[in-house]
C-alpha positions as CSV (number, residue, x, y, z in Angstrom):
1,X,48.8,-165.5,113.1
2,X,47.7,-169.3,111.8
3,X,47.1,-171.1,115.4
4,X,46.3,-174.6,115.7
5,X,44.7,-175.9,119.0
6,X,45.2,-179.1,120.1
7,X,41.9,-180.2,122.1
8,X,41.7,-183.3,124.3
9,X,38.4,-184.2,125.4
10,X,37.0,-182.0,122.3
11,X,33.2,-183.8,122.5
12,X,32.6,-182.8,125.4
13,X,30.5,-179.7,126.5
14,X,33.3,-177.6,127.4
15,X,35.2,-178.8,124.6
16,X,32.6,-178.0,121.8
17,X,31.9,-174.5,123.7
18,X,35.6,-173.6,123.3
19,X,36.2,-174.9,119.6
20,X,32.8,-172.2,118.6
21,X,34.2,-169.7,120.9
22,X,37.7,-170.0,119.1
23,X,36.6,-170.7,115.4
24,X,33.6,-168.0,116.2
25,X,36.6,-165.3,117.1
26,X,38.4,-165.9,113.5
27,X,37.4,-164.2,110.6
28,X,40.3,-164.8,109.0
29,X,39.5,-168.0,109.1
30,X,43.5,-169.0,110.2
31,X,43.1,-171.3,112.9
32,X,42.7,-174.8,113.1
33,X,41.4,-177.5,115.6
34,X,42.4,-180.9,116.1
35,X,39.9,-182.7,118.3
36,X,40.1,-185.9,120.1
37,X,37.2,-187.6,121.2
38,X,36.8,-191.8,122.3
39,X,33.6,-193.3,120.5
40,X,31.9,-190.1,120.5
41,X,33.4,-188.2,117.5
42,X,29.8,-187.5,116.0
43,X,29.1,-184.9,118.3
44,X,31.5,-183.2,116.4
45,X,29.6,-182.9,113.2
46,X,27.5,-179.5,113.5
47,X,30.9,-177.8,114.6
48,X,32.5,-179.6,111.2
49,X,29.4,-178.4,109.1
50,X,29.5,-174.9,110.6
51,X,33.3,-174.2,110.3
52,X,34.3,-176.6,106.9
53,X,38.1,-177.5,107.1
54,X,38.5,-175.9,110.3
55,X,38.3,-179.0,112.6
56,X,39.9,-182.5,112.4
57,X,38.6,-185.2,114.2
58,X,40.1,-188.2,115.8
59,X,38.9,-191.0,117.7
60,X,41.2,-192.2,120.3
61,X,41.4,-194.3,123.4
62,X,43.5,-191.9,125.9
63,X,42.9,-195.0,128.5
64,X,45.1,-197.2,125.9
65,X,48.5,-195.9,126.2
66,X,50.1,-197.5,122.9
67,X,46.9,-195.6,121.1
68,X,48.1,-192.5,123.1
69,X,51.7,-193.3,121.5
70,X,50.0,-193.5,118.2
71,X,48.7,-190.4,118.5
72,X,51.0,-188.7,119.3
73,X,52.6,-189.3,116.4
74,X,49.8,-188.6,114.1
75,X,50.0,-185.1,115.5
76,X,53.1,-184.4,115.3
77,X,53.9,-185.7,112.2
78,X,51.3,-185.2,110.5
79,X,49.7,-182.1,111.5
80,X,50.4,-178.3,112.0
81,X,52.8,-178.2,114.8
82,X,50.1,-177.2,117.7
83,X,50.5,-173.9,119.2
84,X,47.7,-174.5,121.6
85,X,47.4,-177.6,123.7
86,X,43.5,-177.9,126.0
87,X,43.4,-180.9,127.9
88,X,40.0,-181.7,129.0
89,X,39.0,-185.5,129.2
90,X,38.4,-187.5,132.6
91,X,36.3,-189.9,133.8
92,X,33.2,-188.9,135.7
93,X,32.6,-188.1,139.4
94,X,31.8,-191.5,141.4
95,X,30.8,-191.0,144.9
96,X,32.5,-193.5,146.9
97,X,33.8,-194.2,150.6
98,X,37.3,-194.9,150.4
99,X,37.2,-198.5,151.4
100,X,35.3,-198.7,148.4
101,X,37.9,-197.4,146.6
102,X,38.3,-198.7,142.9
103,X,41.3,-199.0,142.2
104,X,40.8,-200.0,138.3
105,X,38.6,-196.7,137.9
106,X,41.2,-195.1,139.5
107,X,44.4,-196.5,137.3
108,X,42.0,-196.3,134.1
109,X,41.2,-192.4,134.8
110,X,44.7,-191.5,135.6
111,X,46.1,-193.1,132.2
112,X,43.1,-190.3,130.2
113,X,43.6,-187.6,132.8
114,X,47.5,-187.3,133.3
115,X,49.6,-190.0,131.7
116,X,48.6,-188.8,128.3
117,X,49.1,-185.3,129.1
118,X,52.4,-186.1,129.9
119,X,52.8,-188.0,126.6
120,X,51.5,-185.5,124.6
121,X,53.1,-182.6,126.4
122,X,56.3,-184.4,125.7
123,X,55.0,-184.5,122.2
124,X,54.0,-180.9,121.0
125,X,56.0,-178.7,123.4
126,X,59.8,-179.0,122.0
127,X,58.0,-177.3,118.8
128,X,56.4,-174.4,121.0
129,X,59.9,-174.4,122.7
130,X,61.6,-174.0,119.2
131,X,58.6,-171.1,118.0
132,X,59.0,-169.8,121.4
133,X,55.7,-169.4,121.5
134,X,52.7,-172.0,123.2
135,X,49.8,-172.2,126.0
136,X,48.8,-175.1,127.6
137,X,46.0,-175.0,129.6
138,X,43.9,-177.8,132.2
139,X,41.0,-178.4,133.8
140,X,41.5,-178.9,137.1
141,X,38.6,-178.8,139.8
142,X,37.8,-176.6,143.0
143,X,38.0,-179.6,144.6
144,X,41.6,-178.9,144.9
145,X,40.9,-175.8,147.0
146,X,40.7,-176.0,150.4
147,X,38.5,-178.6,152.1
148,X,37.7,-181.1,149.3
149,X,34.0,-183.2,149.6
150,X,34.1,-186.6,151.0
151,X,33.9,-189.7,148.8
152,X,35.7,-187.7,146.2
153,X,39.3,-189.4,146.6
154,X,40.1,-190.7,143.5
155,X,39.2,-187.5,141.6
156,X,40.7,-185.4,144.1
157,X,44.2,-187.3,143.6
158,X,44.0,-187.2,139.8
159,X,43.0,-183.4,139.4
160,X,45.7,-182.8,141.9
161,X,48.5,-184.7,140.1
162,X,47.5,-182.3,137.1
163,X,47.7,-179.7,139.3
164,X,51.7,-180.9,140.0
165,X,52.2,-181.0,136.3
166,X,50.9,-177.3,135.5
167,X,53.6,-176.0,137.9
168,X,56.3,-178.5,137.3
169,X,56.1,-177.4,133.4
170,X,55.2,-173.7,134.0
171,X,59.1,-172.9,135.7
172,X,60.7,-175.2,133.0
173,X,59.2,-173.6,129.7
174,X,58.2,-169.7,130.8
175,X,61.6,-168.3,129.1
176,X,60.4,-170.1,125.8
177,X,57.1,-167.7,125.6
178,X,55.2,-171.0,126.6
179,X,52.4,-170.9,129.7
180,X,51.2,-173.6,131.3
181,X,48.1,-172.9,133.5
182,X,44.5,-174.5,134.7
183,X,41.1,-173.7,135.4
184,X,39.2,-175.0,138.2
185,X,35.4,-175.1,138.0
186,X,33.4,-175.7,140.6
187,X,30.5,-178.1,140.1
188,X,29.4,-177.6,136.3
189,X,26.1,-178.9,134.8
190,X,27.4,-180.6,131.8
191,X,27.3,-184.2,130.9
192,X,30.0,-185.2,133.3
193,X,27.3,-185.5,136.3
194,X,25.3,-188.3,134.7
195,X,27.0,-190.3,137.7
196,X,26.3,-187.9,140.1
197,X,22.9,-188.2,142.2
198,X,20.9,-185.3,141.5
199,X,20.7,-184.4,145.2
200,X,24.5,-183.4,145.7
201,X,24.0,-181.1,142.0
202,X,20.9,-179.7,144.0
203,X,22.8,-179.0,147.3
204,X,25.7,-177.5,145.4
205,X,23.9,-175.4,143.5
206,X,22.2,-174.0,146.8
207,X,25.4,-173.3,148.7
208,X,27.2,-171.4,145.8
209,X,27.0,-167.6,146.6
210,X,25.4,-167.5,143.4
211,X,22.6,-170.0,144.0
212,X,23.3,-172.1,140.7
213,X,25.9,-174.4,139.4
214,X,28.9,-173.6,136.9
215,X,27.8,-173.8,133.3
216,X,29.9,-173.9,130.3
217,X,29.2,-170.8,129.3
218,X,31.1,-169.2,132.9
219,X,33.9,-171.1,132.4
220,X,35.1,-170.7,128.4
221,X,35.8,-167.5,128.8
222,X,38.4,-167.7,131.4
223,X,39.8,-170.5,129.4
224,X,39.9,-168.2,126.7
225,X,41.9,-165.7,128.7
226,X,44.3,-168.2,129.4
227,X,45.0,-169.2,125.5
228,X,45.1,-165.5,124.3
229,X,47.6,-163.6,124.0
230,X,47.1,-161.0,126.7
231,X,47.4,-163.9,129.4
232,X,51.2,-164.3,128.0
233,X,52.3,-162.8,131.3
234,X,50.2,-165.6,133.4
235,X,51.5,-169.1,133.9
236,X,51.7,-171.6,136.6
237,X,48.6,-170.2,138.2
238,X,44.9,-172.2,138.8
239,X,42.5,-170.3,138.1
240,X,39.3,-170.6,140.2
241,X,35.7,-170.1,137.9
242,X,33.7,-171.0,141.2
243,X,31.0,-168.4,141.9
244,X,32.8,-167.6,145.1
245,X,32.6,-171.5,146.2
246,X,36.2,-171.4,146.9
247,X,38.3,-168.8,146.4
248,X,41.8,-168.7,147.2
């Protein structure tokens, strides 16, 4: 079956590590990927050079919500109807004591992490409704299980308003063959620490069970699961990739 995956936050580690993984896993060379990335599209090219045709870029500003509009409509009528919608982006981690709370980072973030999802949601899932077929998958955060770290507020509330979404859409769209789920990583050593002081990756490498940090490479495959089509019993549910850092 010709699938065509709709990836959010494509440039980033986990995002480049899924499109190989998915374009790796299709000889018949039937799927395609439509990858947003903000200012950063070139570290798309070795995935366009290794699979020609098979990826189409876009550069867009998910903090701008008439670009998000835009968008929107470049996918939808312009594009494959997407089977597959990934939504990856945020901003990074930023330390902070609440009554240091930024509440520009904060509004900027939550326009990227969950009003476009809701835009874009609104966007590509009548057409799963209609094919009565989809999956839409998240990335939430393990900070989201249990007892969260401290100076993590805004992130926390973001990732947990996603959280609110996944469910919300799950009940609504299961009896059209659609799943909506998440996957919550625990600390992963990609880019998205740059902000983060090295001590606090040290220390939460050194309290996982497993003595390391989440890489990429733990958490694709669940996120594969999720987008196959042996998961199409599985929807609503977060999905904890956390080396037994919080389990639920």
């Amino acid at each position: 079956m010709a699938y065509t995956y709709l990836i959010t936050g494509a440039t980033s580690d986990v995002g480049t590590a899924l499109i190989r993984r998915l374009l790796t896993q299709d000889p018949a060379g039937e799927r395609l990927v439509l990858a947003q990335g903000c200012g950063d599209v070139e570290k798309l090219a070795p995935l366009i050079q290794e699979f020609p045709g098979k990826i189409r870029p876009f550069d867009v500003d998910l903090s701008d919500p008439y670009k998000v509009d835009t968008f929107c409509q470049l996918v939808t009528r312009g594009c494959p109807a997407p089977t597959h919608f990934i939504h990856l982006p945020a901003l990074p981690v930023v330390n902070a004591k609440f009554k240091n709370f930024d509440e520009v980072r904060f509004e900027k973030d939550w326009e990227i992490q969950l009003h476009s999802a809701v835009k874009l949601c609104k966007a590509v899932l009548p057409a799963m409704s209609k094919a009565k077929f989809g999956r839409v998958l998240f990335i939430q955060t393990s900070y989201t299980i249990g007892c969260p770290p401290k100076f993590t507020a805004a992130y926390v509330m973001n990732k947990s308003a996603i959280g609110g979404l996944v469910k919300s859409l799950a009940v609504e769209y299961a009896r059209f063959g659609v799943t909506v789920n998440c996957v919550a990583p625990s600390m992963m050593e990609t880019h998205f620490l740059q902000d983060t002081p090295e001590l606090i990756v040290k220390a939460a490498a050194e309290e996982n069970p497993m003595g390391r940090n989440a890489t990429p490479d733990d958490v694709v495959p669940a996120m594969a699961f999720l987008l196959s089509e042996e998961a199409r019993f599985i929807t609503g549910v977060t999905l904890p990739v956390t080396g037994g850092s919080a389990i639920v």
